[in-house]
N, C-alpha and C positions, 0 to 999 in steps of 0.2 A: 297806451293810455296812461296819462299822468294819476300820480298815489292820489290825490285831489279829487281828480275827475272817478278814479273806480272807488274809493271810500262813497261819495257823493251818491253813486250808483246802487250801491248797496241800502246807504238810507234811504232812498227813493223805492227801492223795492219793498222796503220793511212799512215806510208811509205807504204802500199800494193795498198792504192786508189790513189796513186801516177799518174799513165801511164792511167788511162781511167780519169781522169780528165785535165791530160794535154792534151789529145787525145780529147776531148769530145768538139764538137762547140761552138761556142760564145751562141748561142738561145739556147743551154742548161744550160749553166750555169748563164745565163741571168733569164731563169726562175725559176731558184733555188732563183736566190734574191727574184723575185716577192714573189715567193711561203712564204718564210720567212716573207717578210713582211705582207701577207695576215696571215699567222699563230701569227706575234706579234698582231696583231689587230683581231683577234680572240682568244685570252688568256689574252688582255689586263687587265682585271680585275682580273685575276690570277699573272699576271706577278708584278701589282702594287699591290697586296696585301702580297707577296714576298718580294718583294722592302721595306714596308712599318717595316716587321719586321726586315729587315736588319738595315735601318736606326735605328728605337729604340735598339738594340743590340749595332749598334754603340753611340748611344748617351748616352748609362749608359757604357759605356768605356771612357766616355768622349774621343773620336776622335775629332782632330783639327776640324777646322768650314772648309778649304779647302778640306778634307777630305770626310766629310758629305755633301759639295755640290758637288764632283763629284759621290758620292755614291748613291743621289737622283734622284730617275725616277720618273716622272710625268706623266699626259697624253699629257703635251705640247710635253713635251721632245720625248715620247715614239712614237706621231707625227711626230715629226724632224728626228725621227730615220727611221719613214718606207719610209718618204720622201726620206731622204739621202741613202734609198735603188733600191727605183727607178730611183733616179738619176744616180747612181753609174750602174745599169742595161742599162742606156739607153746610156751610152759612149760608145765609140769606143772600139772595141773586141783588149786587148795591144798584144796579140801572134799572131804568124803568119805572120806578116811583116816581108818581105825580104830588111835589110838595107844597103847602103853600094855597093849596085852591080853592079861591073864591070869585064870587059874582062880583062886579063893581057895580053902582048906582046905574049905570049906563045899560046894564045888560050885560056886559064882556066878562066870557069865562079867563081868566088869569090862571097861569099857575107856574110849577119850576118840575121841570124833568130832569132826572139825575140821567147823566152820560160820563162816558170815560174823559178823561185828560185830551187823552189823544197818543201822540206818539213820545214816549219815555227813553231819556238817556240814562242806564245806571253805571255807575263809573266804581269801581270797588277794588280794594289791594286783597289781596290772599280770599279768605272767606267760600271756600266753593259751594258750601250751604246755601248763603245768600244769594249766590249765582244762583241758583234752584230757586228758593223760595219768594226770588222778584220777578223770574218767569212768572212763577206760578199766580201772584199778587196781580201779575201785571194783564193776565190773559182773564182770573176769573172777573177783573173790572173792566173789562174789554177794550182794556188800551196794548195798541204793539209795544212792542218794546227792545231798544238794541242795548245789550251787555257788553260792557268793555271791563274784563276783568283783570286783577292783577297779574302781572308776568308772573311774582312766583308761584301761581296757580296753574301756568300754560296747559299741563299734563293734563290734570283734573279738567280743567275746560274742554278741550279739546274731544275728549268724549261725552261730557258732557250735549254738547252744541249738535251734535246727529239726532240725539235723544227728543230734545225740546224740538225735532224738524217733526220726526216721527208720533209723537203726541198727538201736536196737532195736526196733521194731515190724516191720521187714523179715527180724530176726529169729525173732520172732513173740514178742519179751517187750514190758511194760508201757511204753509211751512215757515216762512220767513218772519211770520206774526213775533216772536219771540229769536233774535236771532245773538248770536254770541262775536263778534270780532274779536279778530287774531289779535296780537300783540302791535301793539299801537307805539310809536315813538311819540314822545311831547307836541315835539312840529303836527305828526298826525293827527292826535288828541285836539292841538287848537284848532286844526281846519273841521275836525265832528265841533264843536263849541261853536265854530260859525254857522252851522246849518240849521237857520232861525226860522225857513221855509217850509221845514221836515216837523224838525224836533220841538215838541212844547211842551218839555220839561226834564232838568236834568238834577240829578239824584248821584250824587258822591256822596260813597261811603267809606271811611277809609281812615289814616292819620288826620290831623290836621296842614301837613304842608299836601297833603294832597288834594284839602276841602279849599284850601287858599286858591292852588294852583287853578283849579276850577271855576271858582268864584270870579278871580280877577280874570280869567281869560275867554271866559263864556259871556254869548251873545245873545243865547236861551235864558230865561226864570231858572235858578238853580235856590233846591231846595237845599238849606245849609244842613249839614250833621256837623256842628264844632265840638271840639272837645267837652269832657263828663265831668268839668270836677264836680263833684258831687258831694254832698256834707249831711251829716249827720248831727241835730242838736240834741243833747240830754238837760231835760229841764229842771229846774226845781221842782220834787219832788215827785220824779219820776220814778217808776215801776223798776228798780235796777237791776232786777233778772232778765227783765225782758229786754232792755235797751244792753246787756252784754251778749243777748242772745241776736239780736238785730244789730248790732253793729262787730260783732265777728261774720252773722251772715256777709251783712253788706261788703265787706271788706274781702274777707276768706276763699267766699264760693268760688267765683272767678275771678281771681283782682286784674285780669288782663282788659276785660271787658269797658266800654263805654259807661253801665249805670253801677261798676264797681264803688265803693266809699271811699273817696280820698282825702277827705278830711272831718274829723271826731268836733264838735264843737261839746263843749260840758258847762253847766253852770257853775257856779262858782264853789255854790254850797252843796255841790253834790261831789267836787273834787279829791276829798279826802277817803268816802267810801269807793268814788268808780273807779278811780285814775288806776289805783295798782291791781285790779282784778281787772277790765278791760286790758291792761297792758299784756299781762301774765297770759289772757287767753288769747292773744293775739300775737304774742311771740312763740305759746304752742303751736299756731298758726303757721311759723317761718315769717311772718309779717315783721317788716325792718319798721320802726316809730324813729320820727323826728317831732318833736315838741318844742313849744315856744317856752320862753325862758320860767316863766308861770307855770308849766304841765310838769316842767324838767324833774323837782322834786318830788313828786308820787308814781313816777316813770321811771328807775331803775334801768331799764333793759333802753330806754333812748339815747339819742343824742341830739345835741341843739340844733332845731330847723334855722336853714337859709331863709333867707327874707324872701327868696320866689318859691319856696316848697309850697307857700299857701298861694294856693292859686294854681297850683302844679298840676295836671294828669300824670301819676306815676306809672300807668296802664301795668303795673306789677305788686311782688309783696312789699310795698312799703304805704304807709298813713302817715300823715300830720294828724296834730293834737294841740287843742289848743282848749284853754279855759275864757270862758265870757260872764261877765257880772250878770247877767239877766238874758228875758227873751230879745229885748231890743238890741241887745248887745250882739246877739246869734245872726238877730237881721242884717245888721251892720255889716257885720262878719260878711254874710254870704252875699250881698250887697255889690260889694270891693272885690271878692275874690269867686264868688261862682259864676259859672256859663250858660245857664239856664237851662240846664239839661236835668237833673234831680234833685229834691233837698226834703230833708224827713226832718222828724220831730217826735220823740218820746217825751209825752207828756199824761197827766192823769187829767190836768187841769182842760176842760172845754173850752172856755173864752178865748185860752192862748194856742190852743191848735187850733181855732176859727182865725184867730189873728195870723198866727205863720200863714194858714192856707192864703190869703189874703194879703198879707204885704211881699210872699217869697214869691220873684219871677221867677217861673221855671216853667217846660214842658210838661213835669209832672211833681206834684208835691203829695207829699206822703206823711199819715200822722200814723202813731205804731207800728211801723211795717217798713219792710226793707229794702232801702233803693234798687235794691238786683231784682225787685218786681215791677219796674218801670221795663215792661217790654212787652210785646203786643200780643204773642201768645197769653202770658200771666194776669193782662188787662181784657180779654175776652176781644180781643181783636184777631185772633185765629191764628195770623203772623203778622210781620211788620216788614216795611219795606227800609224803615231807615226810623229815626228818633229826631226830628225835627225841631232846632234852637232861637228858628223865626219862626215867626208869626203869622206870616203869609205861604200860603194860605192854609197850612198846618200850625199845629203847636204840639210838638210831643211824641210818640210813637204815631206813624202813619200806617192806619191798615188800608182795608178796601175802599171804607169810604170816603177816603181823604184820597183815594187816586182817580175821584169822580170829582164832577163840579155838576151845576144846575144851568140849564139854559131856561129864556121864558118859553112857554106854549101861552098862544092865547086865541081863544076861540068866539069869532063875532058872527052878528046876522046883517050882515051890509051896515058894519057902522065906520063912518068918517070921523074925521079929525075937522071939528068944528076952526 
């Protein structure tokens, strides 16, 4: 059997558990998470001794340092992960609501029935968490779903993939509902992108030559995750404890991360007091500053930004820094150089955090508070499947009910189409 024909085979089985899990109650697929999580925490020591060889396989490839920390499970992490299964278990069942319902003049009941997607492609480098928590995403909205995760994850996956069979069949839904493939070559990868009769929706998460790679070669709706740069404005006359406390978070926490801060925007007239205390705690940090020729002088510990540093994902310890005359100035700024994926605002002033909320495209915008809480646990979305930089038909971190859509129901007493 051609690699073509058995991949194809495989999706075809995974489309088959389709209709008894869209069918199948909230308390069943509820206890499919439990189950999961009681199964990671009984392989935990298999699962992190997996883990453990991936990581050294990645680190004699020398793999970036962003890389290798989203590639590391730990027992903290592999904690957070069984956590954020039960939470994700204990939310509101997203199918089944009737939205929308009304009579029309005619008589005919209308309305919108939330259902699942249908059948999910998630495409992802390292990350073995998210391998977990898009099963999990993907079975409590009752869509199947195939995982194609990164090679340098192989280990971690690999046991994972029995796990996610067992869940759900102890359940008593389809094994194959949530299914993991092997390691995939490119060539292989395009022929899953053409399977437009299976798959109806594909979800890469990963660098950006991986989101390109996807985008340009899928035959599927692909929901984009592009790069984070992400910016931080400090306004006139802003709170300046607070905005060095929220932009070392942003920056510090995990600068590997998607909703990390990559670039400082400051007012003009706040330059003098913030410039060299943000610097100073952000070089306590280990955080490397490049600054535009304006920031250079209250910035000691910098060096002069390249013309592509703004606009840059550094997915590490480094920021740009840069000074803007005004809020419109910040717009501008982030306008030309951000991806629509985060952008904040320390302001006291109300009119101009209604304005940023309002003129800044992004998935998510933020006034006081710190881009690294643009993520779907922190947004009461339980977890997240990905952070979405189109429009259609997400915008922003996607939890459960962004992996439903509505169909019409409509219910008549013998009425025609005049």
């Amino acid at each position: 059997m051609s690699q073509k024909k058995s991949l194809l085979n495989v999706v075809a089985k995974v489309a088959q558990a389709l209709p008894a899990l869209a069918a199948s109650s909230g308390q069943i697929r509820n206890q499919t998470l439990l189950n999961l999580g009681d199964l990671l925490e009984k392989t935990q020591d298999q699962l992190l001794a997996a883990n453990q060889l991936d990581q050294q396989e990645a680190q004699k490839k020398q793999l970036s340092p962003a890389l290798l920390d989203r590639l590391a499970l730990n027992e903290t992490r592999l904690s957070q992960l069984v956590a954020g299964l039960k939470e994700t278990a204990a939310l509101p069942d997203p199918l089944g609501a009737v939205e929308d319902f009304r009579t029309l003049p005619s008589g005919l009941l209308v309305g919108r029935l939330r259902v699942p997607l249908g059948l999910v492609a998630f495409i992802c480098e390292a990350r073995p968490g998210a391998v977990a928590e898009a099963a999990a995403m993907a079975i409590k909205s009752g869509n199947a779903i195939i995982i194609k995760p990164g090679k340098e994850t192989a280990k971690t996956a690999k046991v994972l993939a029995p796990l996610f069979a067992e869940a759900l069949a102890s359940a008593g839904l389809p094994e194959q509902a949530a299914t993991i493939l092997p390691e995939l070559s490119h060539d292989d990868l395009k022929e899953l992108l053409s399977f437009n009769q299976y798959i109806d929706l594909v979800i890469p998460r990963g660098g950006e030559n991986l989101i390109r790679f996807v985008d340009e070669n899928s035959r599927i709706p692909v929901l984009r995750h592009f790069k984070g740069v992400c910016h931080l404005y400090v306004d006139e006359g802003a709170d300046l404890p607070m905005a060095l406390a929220i932009a070392v978070n942003a920056k510090a926490n995990r600068p590997g991360t998607c909703n990390a801060l990559e670039c400082l925007l400051v007012n003009q007239k706040e330059a003098t007091r913030f410039l060299p205390q943000v610097g100073a705690a952000l070089v306590a940090q280990g955080i490397q500053i490049v600054a535009s020729p304006e920031a250079l002088p209250y910035l000691p510990e910098a060096t002069r930004a390249k013309p592509d540093d703004f606009g840059r994902e550094f997915l590490g310890p480094k920021i740009a820094i840069n000074i803007v005359p005004d809020l419109d100035g910040a717009i501008k700024h982030i306008r030309q150089y951000g991806s629509r994926h985060t952008e904040a605002i320390v302001t006291k002033d109300h009119k101009r955090a209604q304005l940023f909320l309002k003129s800044v495209d992004a998935g998510c915008v933020l006034v006081n508070a710190s881009t690294r809480l643009n993520d779907g646990g922190c947004l009461g979305l339980g977890a997240e499947i990905g952070i979405s930089t189109t429009k259609l038909h997400a915008y922003g971190p996607m939890g459960l009910k962004e992996l439903t859509t509505t169909k019409f129901i409509v219910q008549g007493d013998g009425h025609l189409r005049q």
